[in-house]
N, C-alpha and C positions, 0 to 999 in steps of 0.2 A: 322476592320471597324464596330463602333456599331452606332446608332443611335436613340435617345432619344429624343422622342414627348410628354410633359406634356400638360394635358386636365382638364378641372373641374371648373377652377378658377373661380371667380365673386366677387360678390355683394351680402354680407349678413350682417345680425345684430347682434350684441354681444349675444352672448348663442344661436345661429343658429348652424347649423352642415354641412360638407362641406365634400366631398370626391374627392382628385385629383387622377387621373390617369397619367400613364406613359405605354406608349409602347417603346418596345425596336425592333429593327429589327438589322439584322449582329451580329456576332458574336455567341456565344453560352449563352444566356440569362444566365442557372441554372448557369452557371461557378463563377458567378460576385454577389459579395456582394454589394448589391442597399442601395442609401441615400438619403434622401430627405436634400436638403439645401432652406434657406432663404435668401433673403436679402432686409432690412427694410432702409429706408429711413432714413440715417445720421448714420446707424450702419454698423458694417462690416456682411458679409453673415456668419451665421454661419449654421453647420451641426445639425437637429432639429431632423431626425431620422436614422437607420443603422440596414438591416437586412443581414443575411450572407445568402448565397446560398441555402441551402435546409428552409431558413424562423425559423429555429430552434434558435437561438439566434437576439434579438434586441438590442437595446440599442436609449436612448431617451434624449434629452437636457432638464436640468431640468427644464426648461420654460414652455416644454410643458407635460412632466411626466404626466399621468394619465387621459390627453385631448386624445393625438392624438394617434393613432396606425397605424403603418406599416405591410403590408403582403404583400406578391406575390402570384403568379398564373403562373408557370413555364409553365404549358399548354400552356398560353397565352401570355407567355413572357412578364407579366405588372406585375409594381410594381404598389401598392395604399396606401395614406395616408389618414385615415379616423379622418375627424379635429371637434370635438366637443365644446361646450360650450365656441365660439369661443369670444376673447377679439379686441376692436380694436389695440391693441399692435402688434395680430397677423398678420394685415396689411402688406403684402410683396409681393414680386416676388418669386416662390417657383420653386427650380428646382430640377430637380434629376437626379443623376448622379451614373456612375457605376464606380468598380475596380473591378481590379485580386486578391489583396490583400483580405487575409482570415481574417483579423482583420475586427471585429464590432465592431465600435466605434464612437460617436458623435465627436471626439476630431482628427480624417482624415481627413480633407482637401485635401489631393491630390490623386481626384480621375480621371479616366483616360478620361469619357465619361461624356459627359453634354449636357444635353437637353434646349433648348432655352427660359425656365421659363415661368411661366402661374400666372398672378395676382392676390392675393387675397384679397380684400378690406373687412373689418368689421367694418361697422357703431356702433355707439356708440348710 
């Protein structure tokens, strides 16, 4: 039983900087390789970030490659996506979610824990 609450989202303007949060509560947080997914209006949700349990390997959809960065805080049991030089393309519902699976990879889809997604709008 894990449970995942995304924080942060809003209202910003293109080349603004944005940092979402996720807590996790149940389960054993370090165990689970954490994702950040999107999903944009008329596109399908895809997987934007992916780090594995001890934060030692990422992996980044080229979309966002060199904007955004993923880290944890096993302390805290939160994962964070730090969204930079934002576009309004990047405009979505941004969720994250967890797996058991040791694979880091933007191209997993099915992971086991999904948090209820938190908006991010970027004016143009």
């Amino acid at each position: 039983q894990v449970q995942l609450v995304e924080s942060g989202g809003g209202l910003v303007q293109a080349g603004d900087s944005l940092r979402l949060s996720c807590a996790s509560s149940g389960g054993t947080f370090s165990r689970y390789t954490m994702g950040w997914f999107r999903k944009a209006p008329g596109k399908e949700r895809e997987c934007i970030a992916a780090i594995s349990w001890s934060g030692d390997s990422t992996d980044y959809a080229d979309s966002v490659t060199g904007r955004f960065t993923i880290s944890r805080d096993n302390a805290k049991n939160t994962v964070y996506l730090q969204m930079r030089s934002l576009k309004p393309e990047d405009t979505a519902v941004y969720y994250c979610a967890a797996d058991l699976s040791r694979v880091v990879s933007t191209r997993i889809r099915s992971y086991n824990y999904w948090g209820q997604g938190t908006q991010v709008t970027v004016s143009s």
